[in-house]
C-alpha positions as CSV (number, residue, x, y, z in Angstrom):
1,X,-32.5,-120.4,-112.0
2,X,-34.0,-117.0,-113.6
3,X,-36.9,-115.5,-112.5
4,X,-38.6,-113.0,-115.6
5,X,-41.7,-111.1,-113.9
6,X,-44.4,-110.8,-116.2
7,X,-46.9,-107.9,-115.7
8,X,-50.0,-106.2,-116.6
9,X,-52.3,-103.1,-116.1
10,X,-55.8,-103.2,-116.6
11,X,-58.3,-100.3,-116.4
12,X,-61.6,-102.4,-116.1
13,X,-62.1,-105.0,-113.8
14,X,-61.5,-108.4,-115.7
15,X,-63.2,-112.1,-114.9
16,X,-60.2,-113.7,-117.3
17,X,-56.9,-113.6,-118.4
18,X,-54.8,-116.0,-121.4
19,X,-51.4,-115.4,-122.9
20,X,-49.4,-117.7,-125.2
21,X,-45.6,-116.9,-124.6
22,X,-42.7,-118.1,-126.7
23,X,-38.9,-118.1,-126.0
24,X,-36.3,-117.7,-128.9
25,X,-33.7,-120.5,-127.7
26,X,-33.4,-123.9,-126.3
27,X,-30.8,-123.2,-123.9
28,X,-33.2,-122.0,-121.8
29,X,-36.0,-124.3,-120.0
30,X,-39.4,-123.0,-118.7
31,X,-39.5,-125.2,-115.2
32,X,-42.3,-123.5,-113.3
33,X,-44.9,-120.5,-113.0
34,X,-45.7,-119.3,-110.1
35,X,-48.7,-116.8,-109.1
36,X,-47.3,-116.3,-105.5
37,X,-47.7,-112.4,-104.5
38,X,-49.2,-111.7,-107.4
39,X,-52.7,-109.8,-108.0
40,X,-54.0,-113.1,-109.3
41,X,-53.4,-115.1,-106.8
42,X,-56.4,-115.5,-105.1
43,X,-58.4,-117.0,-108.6
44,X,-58.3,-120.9,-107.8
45,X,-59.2,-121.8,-111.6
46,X,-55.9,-121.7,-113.5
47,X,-54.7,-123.5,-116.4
48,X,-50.9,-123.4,-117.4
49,X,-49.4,-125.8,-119.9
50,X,-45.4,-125.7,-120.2
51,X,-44.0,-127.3,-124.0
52,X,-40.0,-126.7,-123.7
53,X,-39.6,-128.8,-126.7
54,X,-42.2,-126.2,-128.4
55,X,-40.9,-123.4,-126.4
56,X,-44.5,-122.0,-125.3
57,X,-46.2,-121.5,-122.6
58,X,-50.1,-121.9,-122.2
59,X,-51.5,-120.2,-119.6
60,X,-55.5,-118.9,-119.0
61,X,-57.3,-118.5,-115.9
62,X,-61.1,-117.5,-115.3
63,X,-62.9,-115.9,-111.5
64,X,-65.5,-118.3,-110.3
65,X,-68.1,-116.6,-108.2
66,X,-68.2,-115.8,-105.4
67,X,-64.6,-114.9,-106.1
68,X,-64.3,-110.8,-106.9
69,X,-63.1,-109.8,-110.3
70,X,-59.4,-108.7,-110.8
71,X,-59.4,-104.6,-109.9
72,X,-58.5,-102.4,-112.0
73,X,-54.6,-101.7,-111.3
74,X,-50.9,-102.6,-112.4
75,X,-48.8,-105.6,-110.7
76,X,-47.5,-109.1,-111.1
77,X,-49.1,-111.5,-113.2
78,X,-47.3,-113.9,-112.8
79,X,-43.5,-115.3,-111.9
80,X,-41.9,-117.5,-114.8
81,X,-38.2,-119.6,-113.8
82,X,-36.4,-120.5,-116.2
83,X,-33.3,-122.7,-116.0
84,X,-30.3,-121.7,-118.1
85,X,-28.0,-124.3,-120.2
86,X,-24.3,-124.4,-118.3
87,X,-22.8,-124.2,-121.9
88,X,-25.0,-122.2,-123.7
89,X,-22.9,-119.3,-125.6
90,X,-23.7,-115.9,-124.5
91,X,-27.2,-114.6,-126.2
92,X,-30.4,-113.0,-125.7
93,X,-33.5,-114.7,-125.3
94,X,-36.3,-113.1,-126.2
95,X,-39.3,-113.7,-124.5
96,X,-42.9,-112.8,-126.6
97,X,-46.1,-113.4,-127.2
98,X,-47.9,-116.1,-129.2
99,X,-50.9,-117.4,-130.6
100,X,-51.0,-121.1,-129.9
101,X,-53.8,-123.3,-131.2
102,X,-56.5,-123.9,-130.5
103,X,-57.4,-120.8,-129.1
104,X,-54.7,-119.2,-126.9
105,X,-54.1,-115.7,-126.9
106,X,-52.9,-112.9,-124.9
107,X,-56.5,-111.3,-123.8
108,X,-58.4,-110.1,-121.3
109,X,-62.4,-110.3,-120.7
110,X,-64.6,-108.2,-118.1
111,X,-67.5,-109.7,-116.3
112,X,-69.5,-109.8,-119.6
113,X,-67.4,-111.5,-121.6
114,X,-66.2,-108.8,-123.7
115,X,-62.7,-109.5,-125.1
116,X,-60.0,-106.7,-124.6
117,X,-56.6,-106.9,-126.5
118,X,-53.8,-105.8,-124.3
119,X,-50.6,-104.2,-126.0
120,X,-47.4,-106.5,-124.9
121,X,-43.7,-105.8,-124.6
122,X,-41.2,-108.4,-125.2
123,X,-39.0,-109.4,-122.0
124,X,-35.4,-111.3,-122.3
125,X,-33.2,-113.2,-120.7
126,X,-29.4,-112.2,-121.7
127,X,-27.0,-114.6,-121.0
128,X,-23.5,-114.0,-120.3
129,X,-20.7,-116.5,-121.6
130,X,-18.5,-117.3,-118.2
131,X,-15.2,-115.8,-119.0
132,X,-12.1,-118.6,-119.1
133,X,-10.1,-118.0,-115.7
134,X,-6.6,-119.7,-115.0
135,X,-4.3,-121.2,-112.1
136,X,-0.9,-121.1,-113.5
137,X,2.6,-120.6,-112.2
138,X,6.1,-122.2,-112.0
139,X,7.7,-125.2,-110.1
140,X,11.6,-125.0,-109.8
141,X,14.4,-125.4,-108.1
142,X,17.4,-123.7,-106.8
143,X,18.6,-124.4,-110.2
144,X,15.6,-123.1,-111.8
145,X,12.1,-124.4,-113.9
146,X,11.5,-127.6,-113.1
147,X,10.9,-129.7,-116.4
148,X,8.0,-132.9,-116.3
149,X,6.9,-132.2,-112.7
150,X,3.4,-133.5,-111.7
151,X,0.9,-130.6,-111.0
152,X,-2.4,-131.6,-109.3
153,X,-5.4,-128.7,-108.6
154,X,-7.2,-129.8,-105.8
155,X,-11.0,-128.8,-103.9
156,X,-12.5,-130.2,-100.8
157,X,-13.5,-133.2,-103.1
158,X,-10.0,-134.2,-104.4
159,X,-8.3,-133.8,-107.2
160,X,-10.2,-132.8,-109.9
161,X,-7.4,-132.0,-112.8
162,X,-3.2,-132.9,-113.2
163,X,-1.3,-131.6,-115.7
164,X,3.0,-131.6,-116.3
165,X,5.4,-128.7,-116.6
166,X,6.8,-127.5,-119.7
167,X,10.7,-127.3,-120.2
168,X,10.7,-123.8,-118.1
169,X,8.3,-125.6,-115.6
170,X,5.5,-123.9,-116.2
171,X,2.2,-125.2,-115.9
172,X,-1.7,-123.9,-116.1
173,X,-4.9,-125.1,-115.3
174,X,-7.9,-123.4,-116.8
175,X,-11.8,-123.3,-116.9
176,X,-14.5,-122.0,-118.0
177,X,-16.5,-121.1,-114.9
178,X,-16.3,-118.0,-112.3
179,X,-14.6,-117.1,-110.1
180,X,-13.7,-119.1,-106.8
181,X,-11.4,-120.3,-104.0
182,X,-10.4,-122.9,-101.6
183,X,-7.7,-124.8,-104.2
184,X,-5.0,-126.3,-103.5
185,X,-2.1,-127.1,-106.0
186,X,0.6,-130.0,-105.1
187,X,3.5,-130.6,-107.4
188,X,5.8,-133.9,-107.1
189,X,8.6,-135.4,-109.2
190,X,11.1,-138.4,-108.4
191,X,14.3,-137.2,-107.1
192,X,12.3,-134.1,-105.2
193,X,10.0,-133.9,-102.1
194,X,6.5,-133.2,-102.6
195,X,5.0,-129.8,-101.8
196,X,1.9,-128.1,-101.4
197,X,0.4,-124.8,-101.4
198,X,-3.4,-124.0,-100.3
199,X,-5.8,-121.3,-100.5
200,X,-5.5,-120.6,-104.0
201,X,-8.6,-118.8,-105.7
202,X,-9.4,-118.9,-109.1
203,X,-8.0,-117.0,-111.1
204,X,-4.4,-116.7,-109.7
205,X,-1.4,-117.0,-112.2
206,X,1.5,-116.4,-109.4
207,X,1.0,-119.8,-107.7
208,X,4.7,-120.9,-107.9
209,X,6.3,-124.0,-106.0
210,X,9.9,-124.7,-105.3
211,X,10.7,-128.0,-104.7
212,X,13.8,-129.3,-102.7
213,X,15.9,-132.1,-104.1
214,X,15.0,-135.1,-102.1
215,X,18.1,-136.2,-99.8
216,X,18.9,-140.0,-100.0
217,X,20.1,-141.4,-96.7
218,X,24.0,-142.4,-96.7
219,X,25.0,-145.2,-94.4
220,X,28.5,-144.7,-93.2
């Protein structure tokens, strides 16, 4: 999740508050907004109104007395989480106002009613494309690369991808996710002893096996 903090200053006291917000891309979802901590907490009578297919947000809120009006001051608004598309490409979001029908607006109004139009500044959300990271080594012998070994990349789950050396025995497995550890890689082919080597983090591309040539019992 993504938290974008949206904030204001006000130099009057104010009895309401709207904004219509838009975001620039649908790899990213409004899921909730929160008013926790923030100077407009204590107003009970909010109204927020998520549309992720429309990318908007609807929010307005109002003081009922005997509530006090919002002081004059700076501070948090409100807390917007957004969730982020696993495969979206990396991008900017850009996060900005909007007028959204029928009468949604960014504005402000003091205890009379009078409307005041607050100057806004975009926010974002910049999204960084996870870089490809490998396992990859060699399997061989006391002769050399082992050619058409099975590879298997294992976590605490199983294994979760199997590939087959190349004529050098070389083999890779790669992903496009960050960083991480706790793998295990185990290589096998007939005529050889399994073997296994733990611990491996991602990326690592010196995680080589040698496999001993499997004995076959001689009866005399």
């Amino acid at each position: 999740d993504v938290a974008v903090y949206m904030n204001f200053s006000n130099y009057e006291e104010l009895a309401g508050m709207s904004a219509g917000l838009t975001w620039s891309s649908s790899d990213v979802m409004l899921d909730s907004v929160s008013f926790a901590g923030s100077r407009v907490e204590f107003i009970e009578n909010k109204i927020t109104t998520i549309d992720n297919t429309a990318h908007t947000l609807a929010h307005g809120l109002f003081r009922l007395p005997p509530e006090p009006l919002v002081a004059a001051g700076s501070g948090l608004w409100a807390t917007l989480w957004f969730s982020v598309d696993p495969s979206a490409m990396a991008q900017v979001v850009t996060i900005d106002t909007l007028f959204i029908a029928p009468g949604v607006e960014l504005m402000f109004s003091d205890e009379i009613g009078n409307s005041i139009y607050p100057q806004f500044f975009a926010g974002s959300i910049t999204i960084n494309e996870v870089a490809e990271n490998c396992i990859s080594g060699y399997i061989s012998d006391v002769n050399g690369g082992v050619e058409g070994a099975t590879v298997e990349l294992l976590d605490e789950t199983g294994v979760i991808a199997t590939t087959t050396t190349n004529n050098d025995g070389y083999y890779e497995f790669c992903f496009m996710m960050p960083p991480d550890g706790g793998y295990t890689v185990r290589a096998y082919k007939d005529g050889y002893y399994p073997e296994t080597t733990g611990n491996v983090n991602l990326p690592d591309t010196d995680v080589n096996i040698v496999l001993e040539v499997l004995v076959a019992d001689v009866t005399p």
